[in-house]
RODO-2510 file (C-alpha; in nm, 4 decimals, decimal comma):
residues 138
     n   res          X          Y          Z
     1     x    -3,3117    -1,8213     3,6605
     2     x    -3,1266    -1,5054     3,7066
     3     x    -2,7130    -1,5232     3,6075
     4     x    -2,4939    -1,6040     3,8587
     5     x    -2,4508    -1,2803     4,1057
     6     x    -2,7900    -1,1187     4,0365
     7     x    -3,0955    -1,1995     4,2099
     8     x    -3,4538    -1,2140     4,0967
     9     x    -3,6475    -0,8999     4,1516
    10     x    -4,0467    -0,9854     4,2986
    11     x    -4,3478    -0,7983     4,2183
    12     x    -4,4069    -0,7471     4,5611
    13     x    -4,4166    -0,4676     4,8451
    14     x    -4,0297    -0,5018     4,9546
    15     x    -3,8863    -0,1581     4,9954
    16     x    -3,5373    -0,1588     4,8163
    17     x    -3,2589     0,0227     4,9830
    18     x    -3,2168     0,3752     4,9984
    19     x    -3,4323     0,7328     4,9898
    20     x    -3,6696     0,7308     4,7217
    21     x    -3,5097     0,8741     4,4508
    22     x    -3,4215     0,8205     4,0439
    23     x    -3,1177     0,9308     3,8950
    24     x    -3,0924     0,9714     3,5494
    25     x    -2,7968     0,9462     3,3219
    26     x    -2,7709     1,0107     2,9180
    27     x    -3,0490     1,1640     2,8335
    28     x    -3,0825     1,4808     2,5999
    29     x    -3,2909     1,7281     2,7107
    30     x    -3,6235     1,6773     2,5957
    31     x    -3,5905     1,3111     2,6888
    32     x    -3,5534     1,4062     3,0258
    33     x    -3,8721     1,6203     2,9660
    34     x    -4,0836     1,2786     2,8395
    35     x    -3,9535     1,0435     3,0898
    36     x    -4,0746     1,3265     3,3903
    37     x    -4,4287     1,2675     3,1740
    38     x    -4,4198     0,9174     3,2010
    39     x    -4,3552     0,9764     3,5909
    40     x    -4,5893     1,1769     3,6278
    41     x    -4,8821     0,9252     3,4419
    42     x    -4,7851     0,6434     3,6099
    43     x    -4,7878     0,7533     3,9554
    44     x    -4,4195     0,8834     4,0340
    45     x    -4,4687     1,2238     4,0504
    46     x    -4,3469     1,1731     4,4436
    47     x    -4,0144     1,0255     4,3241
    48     x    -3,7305     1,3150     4,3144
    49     x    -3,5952     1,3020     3,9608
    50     x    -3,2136     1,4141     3,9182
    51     x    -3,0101     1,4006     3,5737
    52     x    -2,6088     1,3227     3,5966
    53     x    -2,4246     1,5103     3,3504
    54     x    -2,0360     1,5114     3,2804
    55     x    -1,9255     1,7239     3,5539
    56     x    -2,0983     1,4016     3,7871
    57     x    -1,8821     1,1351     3,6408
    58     x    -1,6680     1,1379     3,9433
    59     x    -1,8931     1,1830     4,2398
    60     x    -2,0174     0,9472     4,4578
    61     x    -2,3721     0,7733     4,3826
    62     x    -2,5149     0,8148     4,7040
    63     x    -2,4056     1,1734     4,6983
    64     x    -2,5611     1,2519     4,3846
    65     x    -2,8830     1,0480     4,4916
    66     x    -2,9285     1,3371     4,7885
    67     x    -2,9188     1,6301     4,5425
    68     x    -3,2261     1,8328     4,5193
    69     x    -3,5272     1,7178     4,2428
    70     x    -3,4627     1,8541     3,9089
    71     x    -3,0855     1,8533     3,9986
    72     x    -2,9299     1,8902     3,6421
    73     x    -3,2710     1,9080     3,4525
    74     x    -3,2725     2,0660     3,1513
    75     x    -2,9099     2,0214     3,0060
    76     x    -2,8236     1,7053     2,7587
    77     x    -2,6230     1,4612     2,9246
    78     x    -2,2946     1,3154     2,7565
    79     x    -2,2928     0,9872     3,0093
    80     x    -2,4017     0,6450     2,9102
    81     x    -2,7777     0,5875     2,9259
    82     x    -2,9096     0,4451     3,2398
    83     x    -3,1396     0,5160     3,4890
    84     x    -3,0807     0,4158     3,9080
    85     x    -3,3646     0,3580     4,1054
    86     x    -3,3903     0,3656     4,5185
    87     x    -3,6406     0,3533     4,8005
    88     x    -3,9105     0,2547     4,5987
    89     x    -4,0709    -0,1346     4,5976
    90     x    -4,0319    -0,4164     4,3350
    91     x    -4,3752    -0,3766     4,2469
    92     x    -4,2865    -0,0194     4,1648
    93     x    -3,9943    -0,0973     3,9948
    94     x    -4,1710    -0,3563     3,7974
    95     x    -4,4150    -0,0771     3,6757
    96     x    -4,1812     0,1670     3,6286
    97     x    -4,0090    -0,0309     3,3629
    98     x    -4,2865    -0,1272     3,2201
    99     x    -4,3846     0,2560     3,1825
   100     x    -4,0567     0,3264     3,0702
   101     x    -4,0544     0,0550     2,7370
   102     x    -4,3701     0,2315     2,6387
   103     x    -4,1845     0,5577     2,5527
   104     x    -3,9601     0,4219     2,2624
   105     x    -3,6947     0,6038     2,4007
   106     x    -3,3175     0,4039     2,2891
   107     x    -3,1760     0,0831     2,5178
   108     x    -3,0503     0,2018     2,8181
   109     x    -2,9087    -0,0298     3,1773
   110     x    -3,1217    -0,0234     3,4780
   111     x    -2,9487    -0,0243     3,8395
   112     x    -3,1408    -0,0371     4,1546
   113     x    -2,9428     0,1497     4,4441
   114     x    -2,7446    -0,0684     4,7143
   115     x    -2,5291    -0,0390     4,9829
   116     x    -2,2446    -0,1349     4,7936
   117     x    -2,3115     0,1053     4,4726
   118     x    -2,3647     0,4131     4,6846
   119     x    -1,9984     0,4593     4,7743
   120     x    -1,8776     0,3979     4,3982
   121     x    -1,8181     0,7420     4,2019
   122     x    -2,0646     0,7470     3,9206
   123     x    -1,8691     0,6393     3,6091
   124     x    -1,8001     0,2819     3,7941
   125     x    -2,1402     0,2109     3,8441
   126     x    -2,2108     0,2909     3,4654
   127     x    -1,9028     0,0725     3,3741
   128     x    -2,0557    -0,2357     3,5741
   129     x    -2,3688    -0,1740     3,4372
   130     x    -2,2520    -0,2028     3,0901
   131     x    -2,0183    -0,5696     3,2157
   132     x    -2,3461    -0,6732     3,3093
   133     x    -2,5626    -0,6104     3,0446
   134     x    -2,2623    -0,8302     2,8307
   135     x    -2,2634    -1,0709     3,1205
   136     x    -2,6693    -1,1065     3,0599
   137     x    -2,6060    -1,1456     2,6709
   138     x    -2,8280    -0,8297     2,5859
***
């Protein structure tokens, strides 16, 4: 049973909310470079791929989530590790992170995009995402 104030996510063909899109946040360079592989492999290669970097901490999530692919690409990022995912289903999700723990890349939070987060500047959605993880025990 998921903790109180998260819900469950299905393997199943549900769209979750927003434009298809995965922002990235803390990743060095050539991270970024390996996780676009993994993408690619496992059938996201359709899935815009932008990278947050210090000068994002402030902006808006759903703003940053309409930037153009490879937005920020190529530049190591000084944020805390995460990675937000939107418009894709849980079945993808599922798969992606399951991709993603494959990589050995270091512990980082997962957010999936909702109406809600989209309106919080950046650095507050990593900031929850960090209460959670404690709130999960992990």
């Amino acid at each position: 049973m998921p903790a109180p104030g998260f819900s469950k996510v299905n393997n199943s063909r549900k769209l979750l909310y927003g434009l298809r899109r995965c922002l990235v946040c803390g990743y060095a360079a050539a991270e970024q470079e390996t996780l676009l592989a993994m993408m690619l492999r496992w059938g996201f290669a359709d899935m815009p791929t932008l990278f947050a970097g210090a000068a994002d901490m402030d902006r808006p999530v759903g703003e940053l989530l309409r930037e153009p692919a490879g937005y920020g690409q190529g530049v190591d990022s000084p944020l805390p590790r995460a990675v937000v995912l939107s418009g894709l289903t849980e079945k993808e999700l599922s798969t992606f992170m399951a991709a993603w723990k494959h990589l050995g890349l270091p512990r980082q939070n997962w957010a999936v995009l909702t109406p809600t987060s989209e309106g919080w500047p950046l650095m507050e959605l990593l900031a929850e995402l960090d209460l959670e993880r404690l709130a999960l025990g992990k």
